[in-house]
KOLGUMI-211986 format. One record per residue (C-alpha): residue number from 1; residue in one letter; x, y, z. Coordinates in steps of 0.05 Angstrom, whole numbers, always signed. Layout:
SITE_resi_resn_c1_c2_c3
SITE_NUM_a_X_Y_Z $
...
***
This chain:
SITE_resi_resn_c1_c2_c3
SITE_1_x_+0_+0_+0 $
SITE_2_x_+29_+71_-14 $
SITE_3_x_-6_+136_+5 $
SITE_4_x_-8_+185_-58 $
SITE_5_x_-38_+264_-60 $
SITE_6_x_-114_+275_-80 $
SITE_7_x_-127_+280_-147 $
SITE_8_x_-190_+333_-168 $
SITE_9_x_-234_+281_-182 $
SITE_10_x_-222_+248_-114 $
SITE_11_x_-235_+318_-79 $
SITE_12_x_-299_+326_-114 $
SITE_13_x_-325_+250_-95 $
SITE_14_x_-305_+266_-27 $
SITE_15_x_-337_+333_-28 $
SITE_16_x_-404_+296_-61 $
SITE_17_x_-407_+249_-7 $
SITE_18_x_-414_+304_+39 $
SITE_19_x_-483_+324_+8 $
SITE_20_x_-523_+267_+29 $
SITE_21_x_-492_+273_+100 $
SITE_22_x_-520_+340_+111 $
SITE_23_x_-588_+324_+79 $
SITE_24_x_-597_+270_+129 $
SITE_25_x_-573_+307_+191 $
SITE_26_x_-614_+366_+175 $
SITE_27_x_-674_+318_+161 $
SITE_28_x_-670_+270_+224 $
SITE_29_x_-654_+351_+265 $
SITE_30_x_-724_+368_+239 $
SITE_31_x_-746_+298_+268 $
SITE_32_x_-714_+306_+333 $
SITE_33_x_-734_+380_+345 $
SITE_34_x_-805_+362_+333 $
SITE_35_x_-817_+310_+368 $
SITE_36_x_-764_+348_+428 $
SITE_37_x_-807_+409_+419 $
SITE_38_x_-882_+395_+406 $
SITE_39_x_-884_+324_+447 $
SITE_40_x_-841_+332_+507 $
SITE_41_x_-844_+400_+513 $
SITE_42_x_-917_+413_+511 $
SITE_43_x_-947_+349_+541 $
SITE_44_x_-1001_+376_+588 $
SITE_45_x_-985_+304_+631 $
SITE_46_x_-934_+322_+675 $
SITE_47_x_-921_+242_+686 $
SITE_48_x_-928_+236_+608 $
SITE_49_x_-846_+230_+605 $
SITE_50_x_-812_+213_+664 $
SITE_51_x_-736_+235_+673 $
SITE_52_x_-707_+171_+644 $
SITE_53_x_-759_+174_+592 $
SITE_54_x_-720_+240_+571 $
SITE_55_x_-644_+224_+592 $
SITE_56_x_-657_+164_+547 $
SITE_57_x_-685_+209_+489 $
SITE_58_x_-628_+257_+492 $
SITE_59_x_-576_+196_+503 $
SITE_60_x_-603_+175_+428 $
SITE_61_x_-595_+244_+400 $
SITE_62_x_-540_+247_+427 $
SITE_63_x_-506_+181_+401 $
SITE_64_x_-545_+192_+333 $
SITE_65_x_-516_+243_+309 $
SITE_66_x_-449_+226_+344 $
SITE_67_x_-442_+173_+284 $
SITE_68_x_-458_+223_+233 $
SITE_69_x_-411_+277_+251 $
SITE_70_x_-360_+231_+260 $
SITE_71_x_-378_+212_+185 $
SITE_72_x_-372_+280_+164 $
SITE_73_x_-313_+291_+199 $
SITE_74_x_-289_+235_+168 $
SITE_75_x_-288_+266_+97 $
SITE_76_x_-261_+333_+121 $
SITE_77_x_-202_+301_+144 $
SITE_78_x_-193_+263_+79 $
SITE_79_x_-197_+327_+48 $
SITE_80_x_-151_+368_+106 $
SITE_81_x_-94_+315_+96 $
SITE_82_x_-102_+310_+18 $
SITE_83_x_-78_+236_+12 $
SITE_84_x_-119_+167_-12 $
SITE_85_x_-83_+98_+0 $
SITE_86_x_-71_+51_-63 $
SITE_87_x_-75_-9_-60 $
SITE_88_x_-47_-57_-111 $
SITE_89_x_-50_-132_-122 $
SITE_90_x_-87_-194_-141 $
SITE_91_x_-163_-204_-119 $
SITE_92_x_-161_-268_-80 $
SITE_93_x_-233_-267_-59 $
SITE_94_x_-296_-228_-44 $
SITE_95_x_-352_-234_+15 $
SITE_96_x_-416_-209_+11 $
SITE_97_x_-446_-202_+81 $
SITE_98_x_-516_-190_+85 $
SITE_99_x_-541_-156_+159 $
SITE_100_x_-615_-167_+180 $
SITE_101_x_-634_-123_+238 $
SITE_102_x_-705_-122_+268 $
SITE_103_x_-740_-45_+307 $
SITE_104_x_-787_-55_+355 $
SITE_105_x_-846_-2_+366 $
SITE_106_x_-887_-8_+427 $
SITE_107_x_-935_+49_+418 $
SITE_108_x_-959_+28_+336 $
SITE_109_x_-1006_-26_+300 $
SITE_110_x_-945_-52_+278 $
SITE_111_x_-902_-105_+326 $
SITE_112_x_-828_-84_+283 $
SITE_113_x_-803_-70_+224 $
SITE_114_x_-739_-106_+200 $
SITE_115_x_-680_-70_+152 $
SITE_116_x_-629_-113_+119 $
SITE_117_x_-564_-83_+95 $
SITE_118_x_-508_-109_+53 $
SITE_119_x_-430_-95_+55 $
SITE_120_x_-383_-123_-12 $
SITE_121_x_-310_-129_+10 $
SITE_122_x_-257_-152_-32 $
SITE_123_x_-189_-193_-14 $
SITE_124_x_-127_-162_-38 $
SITE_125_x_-66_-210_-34 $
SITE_126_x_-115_-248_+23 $
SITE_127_x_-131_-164_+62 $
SITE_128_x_-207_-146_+63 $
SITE_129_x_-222_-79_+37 $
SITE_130_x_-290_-55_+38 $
SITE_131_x_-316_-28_-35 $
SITE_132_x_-381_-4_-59 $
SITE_133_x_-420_-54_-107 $
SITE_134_x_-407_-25_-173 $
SITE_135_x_-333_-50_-153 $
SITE_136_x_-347_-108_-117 $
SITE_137_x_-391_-128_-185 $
SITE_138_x_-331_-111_-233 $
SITE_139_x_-282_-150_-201 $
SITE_140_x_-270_-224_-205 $
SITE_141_x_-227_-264_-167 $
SITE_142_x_-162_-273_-198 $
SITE_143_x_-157_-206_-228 $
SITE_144_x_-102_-157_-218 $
SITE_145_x_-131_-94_-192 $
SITE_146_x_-110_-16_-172 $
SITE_147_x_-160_+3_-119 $
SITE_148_x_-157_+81_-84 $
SITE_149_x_-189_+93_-23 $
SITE_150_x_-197_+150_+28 $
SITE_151_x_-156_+137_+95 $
SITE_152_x_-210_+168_+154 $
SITE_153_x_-279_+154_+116 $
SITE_154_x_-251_+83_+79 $
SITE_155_x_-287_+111_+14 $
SITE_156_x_-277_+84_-44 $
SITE_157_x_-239_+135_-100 $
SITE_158_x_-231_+88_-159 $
SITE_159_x_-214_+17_-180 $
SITE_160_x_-173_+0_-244 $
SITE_161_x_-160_-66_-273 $
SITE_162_x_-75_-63_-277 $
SITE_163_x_-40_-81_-348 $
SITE_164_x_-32_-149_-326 $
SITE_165_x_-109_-157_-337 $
SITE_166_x_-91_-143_-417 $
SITE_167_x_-91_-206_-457 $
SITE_168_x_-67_-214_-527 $
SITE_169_x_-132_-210_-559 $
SITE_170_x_-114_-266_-605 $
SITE_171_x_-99_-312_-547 $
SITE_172_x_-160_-283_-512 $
SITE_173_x_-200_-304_-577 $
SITE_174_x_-177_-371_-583 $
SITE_175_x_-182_-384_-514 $
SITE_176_x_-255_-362_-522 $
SITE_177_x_-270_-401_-576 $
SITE_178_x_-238_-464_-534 $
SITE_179_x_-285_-447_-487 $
SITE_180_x_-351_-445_-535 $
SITE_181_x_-332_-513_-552 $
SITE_182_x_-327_-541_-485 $
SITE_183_x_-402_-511_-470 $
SITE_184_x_-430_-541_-526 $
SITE_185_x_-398_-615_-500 $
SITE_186_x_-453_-669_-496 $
SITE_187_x_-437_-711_-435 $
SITE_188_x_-462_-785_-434 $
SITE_189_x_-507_-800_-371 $
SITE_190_x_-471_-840_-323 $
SITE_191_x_-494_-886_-265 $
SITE_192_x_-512_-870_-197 $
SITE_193_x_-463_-891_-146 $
SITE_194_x_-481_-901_-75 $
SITE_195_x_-454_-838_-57 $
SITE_196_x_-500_-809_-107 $
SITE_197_x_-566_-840_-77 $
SITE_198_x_-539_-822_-15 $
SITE_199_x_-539_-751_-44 $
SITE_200_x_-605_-745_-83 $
SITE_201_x_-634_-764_-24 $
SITE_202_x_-609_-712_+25 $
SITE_203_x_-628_-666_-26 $
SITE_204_x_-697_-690_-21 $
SITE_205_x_-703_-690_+55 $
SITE_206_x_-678_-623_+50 $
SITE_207_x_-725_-595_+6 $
SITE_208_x_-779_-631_+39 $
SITE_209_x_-767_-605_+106 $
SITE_210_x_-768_-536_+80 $
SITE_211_x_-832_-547_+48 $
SITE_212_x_-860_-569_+121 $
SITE_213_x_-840_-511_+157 $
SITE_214_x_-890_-478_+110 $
SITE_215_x_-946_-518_+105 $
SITE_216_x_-957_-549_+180 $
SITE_217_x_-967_-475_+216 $
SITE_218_x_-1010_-454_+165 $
SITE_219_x_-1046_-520_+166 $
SITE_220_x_-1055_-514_+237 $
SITE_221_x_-1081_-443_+221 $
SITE_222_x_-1128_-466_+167 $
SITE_223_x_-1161_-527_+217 $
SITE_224_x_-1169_-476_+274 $
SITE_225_x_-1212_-432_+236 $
SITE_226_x_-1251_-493_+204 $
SITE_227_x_-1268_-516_+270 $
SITE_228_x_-1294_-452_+301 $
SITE_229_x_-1340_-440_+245 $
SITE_230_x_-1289_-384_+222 $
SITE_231_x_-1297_-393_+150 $
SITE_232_x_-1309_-316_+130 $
SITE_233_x_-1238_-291_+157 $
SITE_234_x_-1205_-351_+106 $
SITE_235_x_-1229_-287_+54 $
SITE_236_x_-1183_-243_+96 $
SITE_237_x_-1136_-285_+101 $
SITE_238_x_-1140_-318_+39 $
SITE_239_x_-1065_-339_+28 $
SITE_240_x_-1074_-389_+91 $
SITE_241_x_-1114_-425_+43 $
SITE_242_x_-1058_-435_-16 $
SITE_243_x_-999_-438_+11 $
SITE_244_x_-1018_-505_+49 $
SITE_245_x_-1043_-518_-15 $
SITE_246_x_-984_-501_-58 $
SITE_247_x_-937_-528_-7 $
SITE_248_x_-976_-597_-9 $
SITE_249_x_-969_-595_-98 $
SITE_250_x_-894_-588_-84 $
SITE_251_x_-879_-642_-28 $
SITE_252_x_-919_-691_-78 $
SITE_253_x_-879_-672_-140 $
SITE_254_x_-810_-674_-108 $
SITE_255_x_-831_-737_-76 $
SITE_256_x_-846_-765_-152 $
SITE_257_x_-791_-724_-184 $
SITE_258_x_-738_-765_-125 $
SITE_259_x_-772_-833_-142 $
SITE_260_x_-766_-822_-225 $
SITE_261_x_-696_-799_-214 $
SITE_262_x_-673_-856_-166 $
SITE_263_x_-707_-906_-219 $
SITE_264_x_-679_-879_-269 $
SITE_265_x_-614_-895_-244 $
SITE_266_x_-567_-846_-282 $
SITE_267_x_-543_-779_-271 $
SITE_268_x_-527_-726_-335 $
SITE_269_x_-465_-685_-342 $
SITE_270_x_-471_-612_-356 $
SITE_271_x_-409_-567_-379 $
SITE_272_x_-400_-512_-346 $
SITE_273_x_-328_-454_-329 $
SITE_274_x_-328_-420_-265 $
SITE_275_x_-335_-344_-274 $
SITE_276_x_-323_-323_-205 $
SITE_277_x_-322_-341_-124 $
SITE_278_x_-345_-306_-71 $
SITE_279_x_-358_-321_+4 $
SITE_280_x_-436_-300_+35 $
SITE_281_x_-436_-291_+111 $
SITE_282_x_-503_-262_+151 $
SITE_283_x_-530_-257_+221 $
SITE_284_x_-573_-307_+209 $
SITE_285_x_-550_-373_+170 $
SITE_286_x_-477_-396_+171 $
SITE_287_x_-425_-380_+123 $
SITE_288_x_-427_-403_+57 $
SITE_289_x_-379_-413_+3 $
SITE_290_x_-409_-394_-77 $
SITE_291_x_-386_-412_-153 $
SITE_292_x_-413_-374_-206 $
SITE_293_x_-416_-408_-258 $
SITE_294_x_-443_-413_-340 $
SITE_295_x_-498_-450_-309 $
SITE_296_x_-511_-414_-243 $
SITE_297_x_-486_-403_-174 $
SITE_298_x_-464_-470_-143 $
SITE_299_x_-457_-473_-70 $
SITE_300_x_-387_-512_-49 $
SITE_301_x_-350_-532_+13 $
SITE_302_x_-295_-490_+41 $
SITE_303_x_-241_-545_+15 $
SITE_304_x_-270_-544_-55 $
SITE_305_x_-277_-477_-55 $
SITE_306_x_-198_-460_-38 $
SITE_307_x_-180_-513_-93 $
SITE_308_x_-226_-488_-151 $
SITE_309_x_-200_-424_-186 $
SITE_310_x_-238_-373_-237 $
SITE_311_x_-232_-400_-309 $
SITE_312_x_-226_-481_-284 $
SITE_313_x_-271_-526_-331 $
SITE_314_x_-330_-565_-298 $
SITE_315_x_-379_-623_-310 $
SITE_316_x_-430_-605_-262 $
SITE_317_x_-484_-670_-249 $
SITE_318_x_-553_-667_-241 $
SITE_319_x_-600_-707_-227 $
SITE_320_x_-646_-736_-286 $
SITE_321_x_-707_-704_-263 $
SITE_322_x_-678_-653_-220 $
SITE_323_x_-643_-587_-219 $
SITE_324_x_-597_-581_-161 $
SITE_325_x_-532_-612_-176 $
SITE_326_x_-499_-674_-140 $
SITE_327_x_-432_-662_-153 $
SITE_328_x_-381_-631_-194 $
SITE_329_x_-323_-658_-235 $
SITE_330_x_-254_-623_-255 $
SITE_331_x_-216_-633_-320 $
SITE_332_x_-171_-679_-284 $
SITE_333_x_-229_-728_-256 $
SITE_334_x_-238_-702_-185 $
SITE_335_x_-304_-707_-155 $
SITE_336_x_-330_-662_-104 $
SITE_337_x_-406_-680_-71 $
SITE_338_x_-447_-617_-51 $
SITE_339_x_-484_-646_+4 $
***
């Protein structure tokens, strides 16, 4: 990493970014005075807000807009010192991480309302950097990449792929045209192993118990108003009355869709080249290690994961009369099993 001076066009993004920052404090200082003003101060209740009632409103305001300034102080600094860090190297992976958080109200109709937000880093030489999406998007793993970013505020400036991301276009023709050839590969079907049974039919159990954790409370819902002669609120609530319904349609076709597919006996072979890798962490499920592929995002242990690179050839197998893959084959015969 070496620090170099500010370019214009990095002291007019940093300036930019102030906008919004000052928008949104003056709005939420509009919010606050209002509800400071015309609630607390002129409640005719004395008893209406207690002292910690108030100590805790203020303690908010007070931590709110802590965060911003020290957002917008943040970018002042950036622009005080007048240097952005660079950052050069190759992109050894990317993580999405996707936050759910849940706000509870106590005084509306409504119980909470839930926000999810979502933060793209990128691995440089194996070092996280955070980066907005439009990077995080143009950037695959194995690329060679220039990325500029403000010291205090940890903007983002600008990200360049390096020369060693030129190819010799004829190369990067034939190469392509390698590639075409491989997609268009017609794999014979070959036989299930044990291994593969064993697979289909965690895939099944999984699917199925998914499908369950839909149908059974609504079910129970459904029955309940049955029973108390509550037909007219199945109007209101008229999706209790599909999704059992729908849910029901789908555990009977995957249960016939598994029993065609384990008769059958054979599994097909579809080509497909890994485009890029990235790693999905959240709150709420565990991590989880993705392949984007020609023929859609594959989901991969952490082993096959570090082995596979961008650009490796695949035979990805499927079930006959399925669509989530069993397994996936290299170039050089290795299997890996994705459940």
């Amino acid at each position: 990493m070496q620090q170099l001076p500010l370019e214009a066009a990095d002291i007019k993004k940093l300036r930019l970014r102030l906008l919004p920052f000052f928008a949104f404090a003056g709005f939420s200082g509009l919010i606050f005075a209002f509800i400071g003003f015309a609630v607390l101060g002129k409640s005719k209740d004395p008893m209406a807000f207690d002292d910690i009632a108030v100590y805790v409103f203020i303690g908010f305001g007070v931590f709110f807009f802590s965060v911003i300034g020290y957002m917008i102080w943040a970018v002042f600094a950036d622009l005080k010192r007048g240097v952005k860090n660079r950052i050069s190297g190759m992109v050894t992976n990317k993580r999405l991480n996707v936050h759910h958080s849940q706000t509870h109200h106590h005084n509306t109709s409504r119980n909470h309302s839930s926000k999810t937000t979502r933060h793209y880093y990128l691995y440089i030489d194996d070092e996280e950097h955070s980066v907005d999406f439009k990077h995080y998007n143009k950037a695959k793993v194995g690329m060679h990449i220039v990325l500029d970013k403000a010291p205090k505020s940890k903007m983002t400036l600008a990200m360049e792929l390096t020369g060693q991301e030129v190819v010799d276009q004829k190369a990067h023709k034939l190469e392509g045209e390698t590639n075409d050839k491989f997609l268009q590969t017609i794999f014979p079907d070959v036989k299930l192993t044990p291994k593969d049974e064993e697979v289909l039919k965690n895939i099944f159990k999984s699917q199925q118990k998914a499908r369950y954790v839909w149908l059974v409370p609504t079910l129970i819902m459904l029955v309940t108003f049955l029973a108390n002669g509550l037909e007219g609120l199945l109007i209101l609530f008229f999706p209790v009355v599909i999704i059992p319904a729908y849910q029901l349609f789908k555990i009977i076709r995957s249960y016939r869709t598994y029993k065609m597919s384990k008769r059958y006996g054979f599994k097909r072979g579809i080509p497909a080249i890994i485009e890029d890798k990235t790693t999905f962490t959240s709150n709420r499920s565990k991590s989880a290690q993705r392949l984007k592929t020609t023929i859609g995002v594959i989901t991969v242990e952490s082993v096959t994961f570090d082995q596979l690179q961008v650009g490796d050839r695949l035979v990805v197998f499927k079930p006959q009369y399925g669509k989530q893959p069993l397994s996936i084959m290299t170039m050089d015969q290795q299997e890996y099993y994705l459940y």
